[in-house]
C-alpha positions as CSV (number, residue, x, y, z in Angstrom):
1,X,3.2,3.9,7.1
2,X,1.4,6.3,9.9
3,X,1.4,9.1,6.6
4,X,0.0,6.9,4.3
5,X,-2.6,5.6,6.0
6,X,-3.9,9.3,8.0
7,X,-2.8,12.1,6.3
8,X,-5.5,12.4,4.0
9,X,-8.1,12.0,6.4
10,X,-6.3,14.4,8.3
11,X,-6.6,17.1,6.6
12,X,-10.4,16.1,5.1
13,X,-11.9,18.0,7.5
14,X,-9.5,21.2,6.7
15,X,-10.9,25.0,6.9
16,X,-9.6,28.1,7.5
17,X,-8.1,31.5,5.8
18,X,-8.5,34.8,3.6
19,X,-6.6,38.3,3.1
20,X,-7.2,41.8,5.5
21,X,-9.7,44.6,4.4
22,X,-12.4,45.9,5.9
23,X,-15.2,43.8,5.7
24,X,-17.7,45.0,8.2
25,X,-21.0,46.4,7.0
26,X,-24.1,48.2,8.3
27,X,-27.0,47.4,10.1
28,X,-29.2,48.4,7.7
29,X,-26.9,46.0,5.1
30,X,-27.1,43.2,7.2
31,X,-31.1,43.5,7.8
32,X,-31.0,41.9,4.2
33,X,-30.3,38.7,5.5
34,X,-33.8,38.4,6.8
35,X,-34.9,40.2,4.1
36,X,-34.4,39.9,0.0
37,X,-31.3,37.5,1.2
38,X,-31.3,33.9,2.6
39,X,-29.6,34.1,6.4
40,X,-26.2,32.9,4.4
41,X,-26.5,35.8,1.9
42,X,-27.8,33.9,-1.0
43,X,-30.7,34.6,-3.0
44,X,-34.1,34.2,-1.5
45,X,-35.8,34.2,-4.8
46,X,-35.7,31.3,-7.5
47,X,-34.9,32.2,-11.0
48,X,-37.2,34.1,-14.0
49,X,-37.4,30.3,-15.4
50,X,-38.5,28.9,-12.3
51,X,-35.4,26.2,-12.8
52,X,-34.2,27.4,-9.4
53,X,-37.3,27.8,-6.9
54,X,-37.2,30.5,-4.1
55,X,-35.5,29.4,-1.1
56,X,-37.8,28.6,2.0
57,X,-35.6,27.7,4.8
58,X,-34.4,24.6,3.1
59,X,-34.7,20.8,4.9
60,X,-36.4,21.4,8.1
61,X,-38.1,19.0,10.7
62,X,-41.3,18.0,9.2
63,X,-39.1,16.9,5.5
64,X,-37.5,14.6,7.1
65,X,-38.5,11.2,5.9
66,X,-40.2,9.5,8.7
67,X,-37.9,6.3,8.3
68,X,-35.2,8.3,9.4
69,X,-35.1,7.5,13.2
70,X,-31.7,7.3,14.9
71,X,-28.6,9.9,14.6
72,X,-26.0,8.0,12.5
73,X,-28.2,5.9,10.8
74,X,-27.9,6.4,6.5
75,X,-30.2,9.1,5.3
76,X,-33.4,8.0,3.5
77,X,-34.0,10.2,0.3
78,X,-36.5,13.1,0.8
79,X,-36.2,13.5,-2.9
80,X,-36.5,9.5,-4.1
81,X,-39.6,10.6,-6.5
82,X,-37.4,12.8,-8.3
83,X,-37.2,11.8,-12.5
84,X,-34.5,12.6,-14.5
85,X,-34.9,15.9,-16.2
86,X,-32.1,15.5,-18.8
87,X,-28.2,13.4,-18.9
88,X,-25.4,15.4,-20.5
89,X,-23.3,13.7,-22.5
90,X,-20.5,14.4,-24.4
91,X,-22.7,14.7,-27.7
92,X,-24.8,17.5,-26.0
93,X,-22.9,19.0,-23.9
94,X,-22.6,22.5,-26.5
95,X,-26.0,22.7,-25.7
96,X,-25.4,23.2,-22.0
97,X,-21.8,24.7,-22.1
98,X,-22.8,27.9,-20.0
99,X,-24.0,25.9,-17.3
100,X,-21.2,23.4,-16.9
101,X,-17.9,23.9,-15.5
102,X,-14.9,23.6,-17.5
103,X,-14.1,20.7,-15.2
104,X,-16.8,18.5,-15.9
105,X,-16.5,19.5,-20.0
106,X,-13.0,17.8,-19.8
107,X,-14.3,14.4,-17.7
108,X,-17.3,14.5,-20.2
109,X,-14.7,14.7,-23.4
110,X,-12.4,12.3,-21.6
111,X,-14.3,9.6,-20.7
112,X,-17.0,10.4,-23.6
113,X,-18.1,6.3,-23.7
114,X,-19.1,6.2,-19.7
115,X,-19.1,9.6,-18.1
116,X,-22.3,11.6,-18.2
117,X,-24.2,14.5,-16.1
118,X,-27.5,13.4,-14.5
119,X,-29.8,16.2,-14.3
120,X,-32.6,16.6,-11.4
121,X,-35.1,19.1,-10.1
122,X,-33.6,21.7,-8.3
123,X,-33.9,21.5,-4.4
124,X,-32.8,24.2,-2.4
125,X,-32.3,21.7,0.6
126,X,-29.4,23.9,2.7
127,X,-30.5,24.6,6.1
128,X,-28.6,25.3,9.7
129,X,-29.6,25.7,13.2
130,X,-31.6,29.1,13.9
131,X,-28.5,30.0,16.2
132,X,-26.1,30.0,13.3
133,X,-28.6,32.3,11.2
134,X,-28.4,34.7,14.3
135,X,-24.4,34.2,14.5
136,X,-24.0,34.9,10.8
137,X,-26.1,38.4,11.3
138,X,-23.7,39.6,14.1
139,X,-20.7,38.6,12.1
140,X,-22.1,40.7,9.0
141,X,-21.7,43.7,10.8
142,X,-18.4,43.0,13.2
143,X,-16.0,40.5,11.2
144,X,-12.8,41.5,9.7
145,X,-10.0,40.1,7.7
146,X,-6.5,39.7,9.3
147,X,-3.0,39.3,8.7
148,X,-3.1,40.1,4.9
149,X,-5.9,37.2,4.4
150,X,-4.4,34.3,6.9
151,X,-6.9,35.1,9.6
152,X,-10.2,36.6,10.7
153,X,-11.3,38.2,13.8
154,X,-15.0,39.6,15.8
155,X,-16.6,36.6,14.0
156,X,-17.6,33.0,15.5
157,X,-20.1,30.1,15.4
158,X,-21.6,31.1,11.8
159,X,-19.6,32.2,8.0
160,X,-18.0,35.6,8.8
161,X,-18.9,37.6,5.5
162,X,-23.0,36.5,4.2
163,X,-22.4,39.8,2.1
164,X,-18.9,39.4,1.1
165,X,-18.2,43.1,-0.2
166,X,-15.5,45.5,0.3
167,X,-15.2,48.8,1.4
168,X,-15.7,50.2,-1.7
169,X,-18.6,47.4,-2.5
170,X,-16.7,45.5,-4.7
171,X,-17.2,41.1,-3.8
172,X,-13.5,39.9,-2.1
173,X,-13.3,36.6,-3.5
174,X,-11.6,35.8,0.0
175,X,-14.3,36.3,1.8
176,X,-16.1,34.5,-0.3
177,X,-13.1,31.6,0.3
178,X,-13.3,32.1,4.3
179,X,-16.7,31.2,4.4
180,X,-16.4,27.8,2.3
181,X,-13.3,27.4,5.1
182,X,-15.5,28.2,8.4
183,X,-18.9,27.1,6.9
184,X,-21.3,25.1,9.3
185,X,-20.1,21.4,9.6
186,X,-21.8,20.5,13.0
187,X,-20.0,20.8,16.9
188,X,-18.8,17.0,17.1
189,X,-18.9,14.3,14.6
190,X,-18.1,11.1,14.3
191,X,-17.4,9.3,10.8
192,X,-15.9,5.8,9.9
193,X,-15.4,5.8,6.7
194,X,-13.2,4.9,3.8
195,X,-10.8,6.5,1.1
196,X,-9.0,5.1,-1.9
197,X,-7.1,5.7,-4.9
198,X,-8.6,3.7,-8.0
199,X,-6.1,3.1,-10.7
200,X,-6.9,3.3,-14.3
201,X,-7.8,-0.7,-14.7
202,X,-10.2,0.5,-12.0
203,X,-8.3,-1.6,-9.2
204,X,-8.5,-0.2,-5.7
205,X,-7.5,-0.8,-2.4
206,X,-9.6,0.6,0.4
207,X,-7.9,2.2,4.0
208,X,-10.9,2.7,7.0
209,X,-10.0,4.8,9.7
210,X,-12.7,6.6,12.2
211,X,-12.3,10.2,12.4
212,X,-13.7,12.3,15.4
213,X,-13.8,16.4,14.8
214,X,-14.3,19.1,17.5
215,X,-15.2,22.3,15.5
216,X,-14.3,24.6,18.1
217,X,-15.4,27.6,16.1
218,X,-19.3,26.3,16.5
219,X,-18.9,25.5,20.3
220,X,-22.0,27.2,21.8
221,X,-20.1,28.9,25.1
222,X,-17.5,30.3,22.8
223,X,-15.8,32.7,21.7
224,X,-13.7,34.0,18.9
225,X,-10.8,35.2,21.7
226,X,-11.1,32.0,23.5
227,X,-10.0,30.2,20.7
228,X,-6.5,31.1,20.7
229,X,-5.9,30.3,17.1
230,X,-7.4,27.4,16.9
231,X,-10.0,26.2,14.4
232,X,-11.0,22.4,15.0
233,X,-9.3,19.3,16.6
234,X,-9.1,16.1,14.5
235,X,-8.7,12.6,15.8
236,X,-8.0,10.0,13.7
237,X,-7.8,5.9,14.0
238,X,-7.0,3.3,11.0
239,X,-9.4,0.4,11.7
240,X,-8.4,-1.5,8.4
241,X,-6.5,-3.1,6.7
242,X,-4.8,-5.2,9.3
243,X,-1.6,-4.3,8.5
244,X,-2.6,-0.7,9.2
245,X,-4.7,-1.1,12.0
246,X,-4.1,1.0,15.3
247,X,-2.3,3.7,14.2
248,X,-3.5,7.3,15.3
249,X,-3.5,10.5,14.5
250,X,-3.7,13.9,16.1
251,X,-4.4,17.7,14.5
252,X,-4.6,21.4,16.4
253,X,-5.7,23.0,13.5
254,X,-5.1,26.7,13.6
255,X,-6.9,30.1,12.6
256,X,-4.2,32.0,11.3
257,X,-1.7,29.7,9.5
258,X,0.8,32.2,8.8
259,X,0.8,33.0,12.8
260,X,1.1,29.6,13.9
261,X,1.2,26.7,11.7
262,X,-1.3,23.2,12.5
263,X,0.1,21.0,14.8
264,X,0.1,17.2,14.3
265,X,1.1,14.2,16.3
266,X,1.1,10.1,15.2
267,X,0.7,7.2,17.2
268,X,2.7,4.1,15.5
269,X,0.9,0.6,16.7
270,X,4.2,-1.3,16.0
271,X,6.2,0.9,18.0
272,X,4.1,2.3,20.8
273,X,5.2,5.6,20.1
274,X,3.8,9.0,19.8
275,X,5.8,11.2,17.8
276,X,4.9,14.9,16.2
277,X,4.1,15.2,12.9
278,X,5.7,17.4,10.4
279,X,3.5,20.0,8.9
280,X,1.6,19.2,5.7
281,X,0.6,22.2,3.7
282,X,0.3,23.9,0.1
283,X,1.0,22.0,-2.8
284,X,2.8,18.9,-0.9
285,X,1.4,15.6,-2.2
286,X,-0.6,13.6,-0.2
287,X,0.9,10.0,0.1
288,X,-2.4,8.0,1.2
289,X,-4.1,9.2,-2.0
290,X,-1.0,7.9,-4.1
291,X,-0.3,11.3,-4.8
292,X,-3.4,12.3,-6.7
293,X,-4.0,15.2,-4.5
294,X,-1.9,18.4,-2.5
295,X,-2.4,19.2,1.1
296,X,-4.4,22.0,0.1
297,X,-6.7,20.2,-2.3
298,X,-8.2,18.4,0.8
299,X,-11.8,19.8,1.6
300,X,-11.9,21.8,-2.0
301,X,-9.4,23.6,0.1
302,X,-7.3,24.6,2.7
303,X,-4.4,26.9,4.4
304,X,-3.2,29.7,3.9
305,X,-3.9,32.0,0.6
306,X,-0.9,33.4,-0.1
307,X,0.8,31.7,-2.9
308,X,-2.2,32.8,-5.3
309,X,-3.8,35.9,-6.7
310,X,-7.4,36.0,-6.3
311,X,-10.1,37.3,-8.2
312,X,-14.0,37.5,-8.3
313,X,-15.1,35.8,-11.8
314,X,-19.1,36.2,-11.3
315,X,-21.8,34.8,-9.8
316,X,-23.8,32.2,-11.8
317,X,-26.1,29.6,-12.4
318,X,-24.3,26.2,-12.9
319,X,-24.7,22.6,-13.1
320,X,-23.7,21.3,-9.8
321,X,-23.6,18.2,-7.7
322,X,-26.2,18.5,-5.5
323,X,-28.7,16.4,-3.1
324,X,-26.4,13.2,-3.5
325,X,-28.4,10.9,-1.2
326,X,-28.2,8.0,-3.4
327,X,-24.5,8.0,-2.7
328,X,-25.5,7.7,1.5
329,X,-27.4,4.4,0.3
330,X,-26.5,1.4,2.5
331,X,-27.8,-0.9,-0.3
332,X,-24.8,0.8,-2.7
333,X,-21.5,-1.5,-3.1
334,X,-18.1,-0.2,-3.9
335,X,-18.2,-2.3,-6.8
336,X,-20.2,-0.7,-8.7
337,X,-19.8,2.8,-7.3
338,X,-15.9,2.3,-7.8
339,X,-15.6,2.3,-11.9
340,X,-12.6,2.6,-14.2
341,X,-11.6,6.7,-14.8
342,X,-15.0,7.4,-12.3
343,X,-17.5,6.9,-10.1
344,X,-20.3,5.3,-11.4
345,X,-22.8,8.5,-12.9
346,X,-26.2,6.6,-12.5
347,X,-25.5,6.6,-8.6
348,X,-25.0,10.7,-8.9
349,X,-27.1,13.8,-9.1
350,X,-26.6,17.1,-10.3
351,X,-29.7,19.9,-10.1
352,X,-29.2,23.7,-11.5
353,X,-28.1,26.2,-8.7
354,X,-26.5,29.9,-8.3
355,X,-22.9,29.8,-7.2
356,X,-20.1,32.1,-6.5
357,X,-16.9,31.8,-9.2
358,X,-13.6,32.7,-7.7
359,X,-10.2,32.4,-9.0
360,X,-6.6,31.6,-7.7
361,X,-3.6,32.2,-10.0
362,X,-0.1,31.7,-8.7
363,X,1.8,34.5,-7.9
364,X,4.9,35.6,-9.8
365,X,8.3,34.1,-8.5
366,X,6.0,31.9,-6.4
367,X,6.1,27.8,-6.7
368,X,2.7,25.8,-6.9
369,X,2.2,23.0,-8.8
370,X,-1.4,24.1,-9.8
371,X,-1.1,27.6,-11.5
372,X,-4.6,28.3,-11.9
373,X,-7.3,27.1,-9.8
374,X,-11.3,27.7,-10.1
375,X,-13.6,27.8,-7.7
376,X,-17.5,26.9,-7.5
377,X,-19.4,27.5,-4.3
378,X,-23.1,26.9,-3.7
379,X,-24.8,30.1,-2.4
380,X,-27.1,28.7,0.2
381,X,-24.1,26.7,1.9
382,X,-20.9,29.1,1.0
383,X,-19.9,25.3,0.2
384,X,-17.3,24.7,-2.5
385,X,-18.4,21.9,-4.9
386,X,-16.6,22.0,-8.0
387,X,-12.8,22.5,-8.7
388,X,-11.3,23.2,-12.1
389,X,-7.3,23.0,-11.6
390,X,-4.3,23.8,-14.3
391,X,-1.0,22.9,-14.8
392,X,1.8,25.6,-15.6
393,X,1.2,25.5,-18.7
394,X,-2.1,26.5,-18.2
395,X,-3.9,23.0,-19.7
396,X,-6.5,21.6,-17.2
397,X,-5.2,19.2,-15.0
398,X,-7.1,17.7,-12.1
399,X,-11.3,17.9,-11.5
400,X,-12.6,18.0,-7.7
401,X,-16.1,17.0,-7.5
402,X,-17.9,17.6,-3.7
403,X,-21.1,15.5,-3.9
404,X,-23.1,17.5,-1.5
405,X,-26.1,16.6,0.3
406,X,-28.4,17.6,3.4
407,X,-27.4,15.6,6.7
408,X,-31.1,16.6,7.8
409,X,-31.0,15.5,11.3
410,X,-28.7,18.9,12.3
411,X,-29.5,20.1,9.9
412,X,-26.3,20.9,7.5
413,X,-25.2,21.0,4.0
414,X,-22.1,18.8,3.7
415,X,-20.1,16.5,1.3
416,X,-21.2,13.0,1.1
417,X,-18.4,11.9,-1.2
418,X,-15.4,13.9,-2.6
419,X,-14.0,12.6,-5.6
420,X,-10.6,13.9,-6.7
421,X,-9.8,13.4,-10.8
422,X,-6.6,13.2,-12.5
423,X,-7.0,13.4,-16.4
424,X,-3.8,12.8,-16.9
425,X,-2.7,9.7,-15.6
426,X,-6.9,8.6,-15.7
427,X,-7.1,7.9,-11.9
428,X,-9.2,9.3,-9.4
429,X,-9.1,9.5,-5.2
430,X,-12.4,9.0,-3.5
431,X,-12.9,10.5,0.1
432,X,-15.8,9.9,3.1
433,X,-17.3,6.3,1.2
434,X,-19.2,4.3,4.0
435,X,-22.3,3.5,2.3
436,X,-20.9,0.1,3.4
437,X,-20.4,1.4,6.8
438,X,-23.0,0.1,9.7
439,X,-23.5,4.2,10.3
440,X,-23.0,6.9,8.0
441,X,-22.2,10.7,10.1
442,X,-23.1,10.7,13.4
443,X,-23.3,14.5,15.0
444,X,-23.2,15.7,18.7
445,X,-24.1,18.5,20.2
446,X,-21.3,18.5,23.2
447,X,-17.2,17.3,22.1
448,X,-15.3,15.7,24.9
449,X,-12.9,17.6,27.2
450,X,-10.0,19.5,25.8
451,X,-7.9,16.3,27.3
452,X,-9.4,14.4,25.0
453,X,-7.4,16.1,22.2
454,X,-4.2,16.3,23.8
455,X,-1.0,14.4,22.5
456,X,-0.5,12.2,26.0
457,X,-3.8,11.0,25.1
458,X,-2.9,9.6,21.8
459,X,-1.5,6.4,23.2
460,X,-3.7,5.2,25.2
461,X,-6.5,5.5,22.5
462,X,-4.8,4.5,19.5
463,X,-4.6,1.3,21.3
C-alpha cells in the first residue's frame, strides 16, 4: 500500500548523474555566456526565419501578469493572446517530419482520429535568479565529472556544464544529461498535487499526496563539500483517497549513486510504523503508476548512467511542448483533460525551439527493459521535454511528454504536467495535475531544519 500510493511521487522530483572527463574550460570560453551565449549556454540569437526570436532574458518582473498576486496561487497566462499558428495532424505530419520527434509521429499515427500537435508562437520564456547565472559562470570553468559519470564535483547552486564540451571539444552527451539532472527547480517547494494511471476506456482513479522538496544543491550558504553526497530531500504525504490517507514518505537523495545509493523511509498510517524503504532504481517498475513507467523514467530521468551507452545526436530545432499555462488553469477539470489514449490536445501547446538530442543505448551483456532511449532537452532550461523509448527489439515503445512552462514568480522553467505514454497497451500515467488544487507550486526561499528531514520525524508528521 505505502509503494503504491508514494513511490512515484517519490522519485518525481529525481536528478542527478553523468560519466568522468574533464570538463572544465577557460575563462575566455566561459565569457560567452554573457556574450554570443544565453547564461545557460543556449543561443542568444533567434533563428534566420525569425520562428525562434533572440533570447532576452526570458519572463522577468514586469511580464508578469498583474493578476498574479500571491506565491502559490495558479499562474495567469502571459501569453493568453497567442493564435494558433498551425495543428499537426496525422495527415500533415510529412510536412513537418524534421521538426517532430519520432515520439510524437507514433502518438500522432496511433491515435490518428483525436491526437494532434498545437502549434504557437515561439516564447523564449526561461529565466532564473541572477545568482544562478553567476553560479553557472563559475561552474563553467571549475566543474568536473566523477566516478566514471555517477557524480560531479567543484560545481553548485547552478547546471555544471553551460558549454558541455570535452577536452578535445567534442559535446559529452552527459553533460548535457547532468544538467537536465541538477537544472534550477527552486530551494523549497511545496506541491499537492495528483497522479493517475488512465486505462484505455479512459477510466482513472486519482491518488493526492503533498510533496515538500529541499534542493540542497541551490541552498544559498552552500557548498558542493558540504553536501556530502546529497542532492535533495523529499517529503511526501498521501492526502487522498481515504483509504490511503496518512501515509508518509521519506528520500535522501544522493549525488553519486554508485557511491552511495538514495535512502528511503515509509510511514504506514494503519500500523504507526516507520520502516526503510528499499531502494528503487533503473528499470524497476513503478507500482503507483500501474506499471507504466521505471524508476528511472521519473523526471525524464534519473540515477545512475551506467547501464547505457551515450551519444551526442545533434542539436536541433524541434517541435516541443512549451509555455503550457493553460494546463495550470484552475478553471480546467480532469474530465476533460483526462481523455481515452491522451490528454486532451486543445488544453496543450507546443511552439518551435532549439534543443539538445542525446542518446542512451543499453550496453552489451547489460539488462534494461528500454534498449534505446532519446533524449530532447530545451536549450535555455537544459530541461528534458521529450522522450522517445524502444523495446529490445528496437520498435518504439513508450512517449514521455514534459509540458513545460514558466513558474514566473522565481522565476524557473519547470514541468507543469508530465504525461508518460504506453503505445502498446494504449494507457498513459499523468504526473503533478492540480489544476483542481486550491494552489498550484508554491516556492520558498529558506527549507526547514535538517530535522525536519530526518526519519524520527516521519511519525510524528505523517500523522
Amino acid at each position: 500500500m505505502l509503494r503504491k500510493c508514494h513511490w512515484i511521487v517519490i522519485l518525481a522530483v529525481l536528478s542527478l548523474v553523468v560519466p568522468s572527463v574533464n570538463a572544465k574550460v577557460s575563462k575566455k570560453d566561459a565569457s560567452r555566456l554573457t556574450k554570443e551565449l544565453t547564461p545557460y549556454g543556449g543561443e542568444r540569437k533567434g533563428n534566420k526565419k525569425g520562428s525562434i526570436p533572440e533570447w532576452t532574458g526570458g519572463i522577468t518582473e514586469k511580464d508578469i501578469p498583474a493578476t498574479y498576486t500571491t506565491r502559490g496561487q495558479h499562474h495567469p497566462n502571459p501569453y493568453k493572446d497567442d493564435k494558433l499558428l498551425y495543428k499537426i495532424t496525422a495527415s500533415n505530419m510529412h510536412i513537418h517530419a524534421d521538426k517532430l520527434s519520432e515520439g510524437l509521429k507514433g502518438l500522432l499515427t496511433k491515435y490518428p482520429d483525436t491526437f494532434y500537435v498545437p502549434v504557437y508562437p515561439t516564447h523564449r520564456s526561461a529565466s532564473a535568479p541572477q545568482r544562478i547565472y553567476d553560479n553557472i559562470a563559475k561552474n563553467a570553468v571549475t566543474a568536473e565529472l566523477a566516478n566514471s559519470g555517477a557524480g560531479i564535483v567543484n560545481a553548485y547552486g547552478g547546471v555544471p556544464f553551460p558549454l558541455p564540451y570535452d577536452a578535445k571539444g567534442d559535446v559529452n552527451p552527459l553533460m548535457i544529461l547532468w544538467n537536465h539532472m541538477t537544472r534550477w527547480r527552486g530551494v523549497y517547494v511545496v506541491r499537492q498535487s495528483s497522479e493517475v494511471a488512465v486505462q484505455k476506456s479512459g477510466a482513472y482513479s486519482l491518488v493526492t499526496s503533498q510533496q515538500e522538496i529541499d534542493f540542497l544543491f541551490y541552498h544559498e550558504d552552500g557548498d558542493f563539500e558540504g553536501l556530502d553526497n546529497r542532492l535533495f530531500y523529499y517529503l511526501a504525504f498521501t492526502k487522498r483517497p481515504a483509504r490511503l490517507a496518512g501515509g508518509a514518505i521519506l528520500v535522501h537523495e544522493t549525488m553519486d549513486q554508485l557511491k552511495g545509493a538514495r535512502q528511503a523511509w515509509g510511514y504506514n498510517s494503519g500500523q504507526r510504523r516507520v520502516r526503510k524503504a528499499p531502494n528503487l532504481a533503473y528499470d524497476m517498475p513503478v507500482a503507483a503508476a500501474d506499471g507504466l513507467i521505471t524508476a528511472d523514467d521519473v523526471d525524464l530521468y534519473n540515477g545512475a548512467p551506467d547501464r547505457y551507452d551515450w551519444t551526442f545526436v545533434g542539436k536541433k530545432e524541434m517541435v516541443i511542448p512549451y509555455n503550457n499555462y493553460a494546463l495550470d488553469d484552475p478553471n480546467l477539470k480532469y474530465d476533460d483533460l483526462l481523455q481515452p489514449g491522451h490528454v486532451n490536445p486543445a488544453h496543450t501547446r507546443y511552439e518551435l525551439h532549439r534543443v539538445w538530442v542525446i542518446e542512451a543505448k543499453v550496453k552489451k551483456n547489460i539488462r534494461h527493459v528500454y534498449g534505446r532511449r532519446t533524449f530532447y532537452i530545451d536549450e535555455d532550461s537544459w530541461g528534458i521535454a521529450l522522450v522517445d523509448q524502444y523495446d529490445s527489439r528496437g520498435d518504439l515503445w513508450r512517449v514521455t511528454v514534459s509540458h513545460l512552462m514558466n513558474y514566473y514568480e522565481v522565476p524557473v522553467l519547470w514541468t507543469a504536467l508530465d504525461v508518460y505514454h504506453d503505445l502498446v497497451t494504449e494507457r498513459y500515467y499523468v504526473a503533478f495535475l492540480d489544476s483542481e488544487e486550491e494552489n498550484s507550486l508554491t516556492f520558498k526561499d529558506k527549507a526547514p531544519s535538517k530535522r525536519y528531514f530526518k526519519p524520527a520525524a516521519l511519525r510524528r508528521r505523517g500523522r
